[in-house]
C-alpha positions in Angstrom: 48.3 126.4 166.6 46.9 129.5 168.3 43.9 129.8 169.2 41.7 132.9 168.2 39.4 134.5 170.4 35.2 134.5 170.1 35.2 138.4 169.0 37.4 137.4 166.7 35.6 134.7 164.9 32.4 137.0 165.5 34.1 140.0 163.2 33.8 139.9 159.6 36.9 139.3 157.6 36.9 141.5 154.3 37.7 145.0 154.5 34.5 145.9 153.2 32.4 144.4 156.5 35.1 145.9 158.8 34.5 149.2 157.4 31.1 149.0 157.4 31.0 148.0 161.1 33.4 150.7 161.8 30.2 153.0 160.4 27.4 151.0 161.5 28.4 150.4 165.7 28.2 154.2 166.0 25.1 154.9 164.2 23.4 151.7 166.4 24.7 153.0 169.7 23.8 156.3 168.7 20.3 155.3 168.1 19.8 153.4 170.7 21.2 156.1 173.6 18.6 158.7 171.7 15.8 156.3 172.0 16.2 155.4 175.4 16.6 159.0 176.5 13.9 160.0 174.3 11.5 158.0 176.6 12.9 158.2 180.0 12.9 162.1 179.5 10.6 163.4 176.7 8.0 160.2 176.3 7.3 159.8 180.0 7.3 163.2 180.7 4.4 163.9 178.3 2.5 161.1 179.5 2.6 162.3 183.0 1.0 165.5 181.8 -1.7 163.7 179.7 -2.8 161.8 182.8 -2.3 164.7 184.8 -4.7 166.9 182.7 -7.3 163.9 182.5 -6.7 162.8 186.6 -7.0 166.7 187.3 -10.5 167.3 185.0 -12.1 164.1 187.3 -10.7 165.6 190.2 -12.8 169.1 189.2 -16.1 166.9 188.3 -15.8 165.4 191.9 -15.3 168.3 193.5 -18.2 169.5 191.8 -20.4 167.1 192.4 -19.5 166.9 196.2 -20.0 170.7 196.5 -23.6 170.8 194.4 -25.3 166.9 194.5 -28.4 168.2 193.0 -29.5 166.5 189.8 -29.3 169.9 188.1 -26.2 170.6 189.2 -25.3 166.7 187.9 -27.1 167.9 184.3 -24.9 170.9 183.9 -22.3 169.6 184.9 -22.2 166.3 182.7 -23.0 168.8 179.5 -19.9 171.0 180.7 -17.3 167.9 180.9 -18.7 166.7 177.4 -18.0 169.8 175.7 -14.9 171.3 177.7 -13.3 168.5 179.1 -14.0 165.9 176.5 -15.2 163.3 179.1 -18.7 160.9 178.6 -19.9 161.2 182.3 -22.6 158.9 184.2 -23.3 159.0 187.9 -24.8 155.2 189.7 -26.1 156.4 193.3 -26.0 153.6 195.3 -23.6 151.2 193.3 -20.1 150.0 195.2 -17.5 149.0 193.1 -17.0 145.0 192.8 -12.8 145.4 191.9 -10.1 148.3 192.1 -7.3 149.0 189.8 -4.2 148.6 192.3 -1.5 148.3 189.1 -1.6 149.0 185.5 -1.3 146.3 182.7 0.9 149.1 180.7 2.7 152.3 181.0 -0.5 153.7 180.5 -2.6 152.7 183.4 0.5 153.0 185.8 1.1 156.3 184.6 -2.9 157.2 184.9 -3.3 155.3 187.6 -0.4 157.0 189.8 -2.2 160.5 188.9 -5.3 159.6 189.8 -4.3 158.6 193.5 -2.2 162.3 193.3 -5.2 164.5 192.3 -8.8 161.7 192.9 -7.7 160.1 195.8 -10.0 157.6 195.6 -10.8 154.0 195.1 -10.7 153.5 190.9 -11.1 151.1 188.6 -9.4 151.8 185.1 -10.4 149.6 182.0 -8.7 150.2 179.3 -9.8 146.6 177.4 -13.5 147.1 176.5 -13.3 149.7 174.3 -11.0 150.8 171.0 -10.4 153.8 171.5 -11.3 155.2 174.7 -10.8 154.3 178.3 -12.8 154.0 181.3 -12.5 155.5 184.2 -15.0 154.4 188.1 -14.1 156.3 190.9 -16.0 155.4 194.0 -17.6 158.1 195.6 -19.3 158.1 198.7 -23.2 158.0 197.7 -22.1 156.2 194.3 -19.5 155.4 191.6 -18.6 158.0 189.0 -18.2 156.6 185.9 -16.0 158.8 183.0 -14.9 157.7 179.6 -12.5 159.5 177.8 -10.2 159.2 174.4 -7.7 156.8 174.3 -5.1 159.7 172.4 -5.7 162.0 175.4 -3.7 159.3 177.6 -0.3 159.2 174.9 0.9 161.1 172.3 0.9 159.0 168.7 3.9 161.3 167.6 6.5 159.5 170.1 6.2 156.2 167.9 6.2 158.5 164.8 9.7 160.1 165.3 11.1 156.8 166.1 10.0 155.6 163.3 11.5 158.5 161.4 14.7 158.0 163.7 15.0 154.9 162.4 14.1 155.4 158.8 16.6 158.2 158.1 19.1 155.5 160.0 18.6 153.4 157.1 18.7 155.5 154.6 22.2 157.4 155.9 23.4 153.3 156.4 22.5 152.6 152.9 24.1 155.7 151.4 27.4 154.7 153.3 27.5 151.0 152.1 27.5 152.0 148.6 30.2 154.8 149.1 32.4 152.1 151.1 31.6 149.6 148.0 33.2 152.3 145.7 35.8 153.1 148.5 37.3 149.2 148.4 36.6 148.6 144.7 40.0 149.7 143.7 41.6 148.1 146.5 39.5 144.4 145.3 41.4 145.7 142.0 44.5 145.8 143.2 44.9 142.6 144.9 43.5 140.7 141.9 46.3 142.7 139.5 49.2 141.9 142.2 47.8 138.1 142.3 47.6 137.9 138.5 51.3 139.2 138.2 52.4 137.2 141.0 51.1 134.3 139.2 52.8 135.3 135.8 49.7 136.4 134.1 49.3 140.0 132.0 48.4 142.8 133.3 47.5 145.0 130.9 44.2 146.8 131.6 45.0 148.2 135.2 44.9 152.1 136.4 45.7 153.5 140.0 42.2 154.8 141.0 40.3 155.3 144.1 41.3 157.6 147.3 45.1 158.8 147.7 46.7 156.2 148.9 45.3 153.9 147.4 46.6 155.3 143.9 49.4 155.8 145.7 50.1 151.8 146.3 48.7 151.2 143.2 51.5 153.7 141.4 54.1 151.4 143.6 52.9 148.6 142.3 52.9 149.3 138.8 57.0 150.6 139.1 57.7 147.3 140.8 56.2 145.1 138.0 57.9 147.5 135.4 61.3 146.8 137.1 60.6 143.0 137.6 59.7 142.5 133.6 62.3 145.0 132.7 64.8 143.0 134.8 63.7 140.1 133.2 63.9 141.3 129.2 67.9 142.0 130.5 68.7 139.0 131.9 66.9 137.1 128.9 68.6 139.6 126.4 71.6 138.9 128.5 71.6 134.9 128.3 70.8 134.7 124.9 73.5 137.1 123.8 75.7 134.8 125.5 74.3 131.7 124.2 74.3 133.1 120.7 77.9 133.7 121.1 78.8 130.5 122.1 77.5 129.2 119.0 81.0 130.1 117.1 83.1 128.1 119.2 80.9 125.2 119.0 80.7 125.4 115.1 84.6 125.6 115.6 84.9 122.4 117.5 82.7 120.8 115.0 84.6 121.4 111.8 88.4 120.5 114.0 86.2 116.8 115.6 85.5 116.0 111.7 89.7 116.5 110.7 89.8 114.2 113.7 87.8 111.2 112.0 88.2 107.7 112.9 90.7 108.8 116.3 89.4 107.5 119.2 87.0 109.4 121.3 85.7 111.6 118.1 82.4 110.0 118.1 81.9 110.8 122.1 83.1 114.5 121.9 81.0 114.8 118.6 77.8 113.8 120.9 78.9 116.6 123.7 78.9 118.7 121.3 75.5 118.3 119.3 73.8 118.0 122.7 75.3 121.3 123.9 74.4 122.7 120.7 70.9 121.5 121.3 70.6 123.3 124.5 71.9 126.4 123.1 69.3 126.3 120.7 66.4 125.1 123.2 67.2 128.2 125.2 67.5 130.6 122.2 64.2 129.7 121.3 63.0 130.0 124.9 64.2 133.6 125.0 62.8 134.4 121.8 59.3 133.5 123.2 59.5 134.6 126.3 58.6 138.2 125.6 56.1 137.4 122.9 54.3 134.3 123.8 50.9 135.2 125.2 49.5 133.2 127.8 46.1 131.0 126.5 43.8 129.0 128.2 45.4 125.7 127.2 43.8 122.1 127.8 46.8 120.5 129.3 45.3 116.9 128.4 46.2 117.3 124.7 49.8 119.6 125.0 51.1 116.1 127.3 49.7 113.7 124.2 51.6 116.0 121.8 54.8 115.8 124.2 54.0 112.2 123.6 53.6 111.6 120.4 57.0 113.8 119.7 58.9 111.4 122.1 57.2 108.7 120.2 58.3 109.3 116.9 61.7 109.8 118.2 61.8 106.4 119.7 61.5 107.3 123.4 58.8 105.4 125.5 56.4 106.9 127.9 53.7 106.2 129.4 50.5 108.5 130.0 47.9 108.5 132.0 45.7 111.2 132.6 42.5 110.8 134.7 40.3 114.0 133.3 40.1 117.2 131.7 42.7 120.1 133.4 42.7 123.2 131.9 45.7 125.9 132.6 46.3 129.3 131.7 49.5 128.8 130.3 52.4 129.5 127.7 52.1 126.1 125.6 55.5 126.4 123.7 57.3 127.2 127.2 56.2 124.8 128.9 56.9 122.2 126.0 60.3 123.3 126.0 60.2 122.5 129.8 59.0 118.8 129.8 61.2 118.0 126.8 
């Protein structure tokens, strides 16, 4: 027995889940080499700016501050960096601060943090826990710490998670579209393989068109010429046998009316029995060539066509015995296969 590989158990087996793979592995890899591109280049990039723009507006309130201490020059200046720079400012004198932000918890902090020791270069101390939507920001100073709160959505840009989320979307959409094109796609070929089954099994096949892509009519069209040749080769050779059969039918009538001249000589009575029982056959298979193209196959229960095979042995004086242990029901030709059991 050989032994199939793990991929190969892994793949699906219908033609419909190959094809679909065939469609889907693409469109995953394709996704997932955007997105990861997407944020090494485009998503980090932005966030570098953002916390370069926030790290570079502290870096001009400190400079400030160290250049003009005076608590007029602190006034102005906290009033300027609420309504330019978008940042709640509050000066401690004296205070030291207890911890410093050495690494971030997220991208976020690193990314902030890392531009703060570029532009600040300071001793800081980011939280980004306490509040919802903003973030704070201490920055030891020599007389003091320098506290600034800014907006949470000056740090990252909310449209990064939006067009992934459309990336993905329209992924799903252009995945769903292609399943039910692929459905129709192997329709016809499902179609096929049940007609080819059917007729391989004997069954009619009456209600069966090429459809579908090129060549797949194509091998439909085939088939449909083969089964015409098989049933057409079949019609001869019946027509064929029972011409033959028929003909024979003279001879024996023949041999009939010359065994009862012969009455009473020895060996009449055995060639008489020859002769009825070929003539039996001959008329067996006559009958079986007359339903062959015309019998229609039925579902049949098989349980009551052996009983009737039965019951016409009994009354001839033959003895069998049945047993059947439950209900079987066939898709068969009753007469032909009656003619075949007896």
């Amino acid at each position: 027995m050989l032994s199939t590989s793990p991929l190969k158990r892994i793949l699906p087996k219908s033609l419909f889940g190959r094809s679909l793979m065939i469609i889907v592995t693409p469109l995953v890899l394709l996704q997932i080499v955007s997105t990861v591109l997407f944020f090494e280049t485009h998503w980090n990039k932005v966030s570098r700016r953002l916390a370069s723009s926030v790290a570079g507006d502290i870096a001009v309130v400190v400079d400030i501050m160290r250049r003009d201490p005076t608590p007029e020059s602190q006034v102005w200046l906290t009033r300027l960096a609420r309504n330019s720079m978008g940042l709640e400012l509050e000066f401690t004198h004296g205070e030291v601060l207890q911890s410093v932000t050495t690494s971030g918890n997220d991208g976020m902090e690193r990314t902030l943090l890392e531009a703060l020791q570029i532009y600040v270069r300071k001793p800081v101390r980011i939280d980004a826990d306490s509040l919802d939507r903003h973030v704070i920001i201490e920055i030891q100073l020599p007389d003091g710490v320098l506290e600034a709160i800014t907006l949470r959505k000056r740090l990252f840009s909310s449209t990064t998670y939006v067009f992934v989320l459309w990336m993905v979307g329209i992924s799903l959409i252009l995945f769903a579209v292609a399943t039910v094109f692929m459905r129709n796609q192997v329709k016809p070929i499902r179609r096929l393989a049940i007609a080819a089954d059917n007729f391989g099994k004997g069954r009619d096949v009456e209600v069966f068109k090429p459809e579908g892509a090129a060549e797949v009519r194509q091998a439909a069209q085939a088939f449909l010429a083969m089964k015409d040749r098989i049933q057409r080769q079949i019609s001869q050779r019946t027509d064929m046998l029972a011409g033959v059969s028929h003909d024979l039918r003279t001879p024996l009538t023949r041999m009939k009316l010359q065994i009862a001249l012969l009455e009473g000589n020895e060996g009449a009575d055995d060639l008489r029995g020859d002769i009825e029982e070929m003539e039996y056959l001959l008329e067996e298979y006559l009958a079986f060539a007359r339903g062959e193209g015309t019998e229609k196959q039925t579902d049949t229960n098989l349980n009551g066509l052996l009983r009737d095979v039965t019951n016409q042995a009994s009354r001839k004086g033959g003895a069998i015995d049945l047993h059947l242990e439950e209900q079987i029901s066939l898709t068969i030709r009753p007469n032909a296969v009656k003619r075949c059991i007896t």
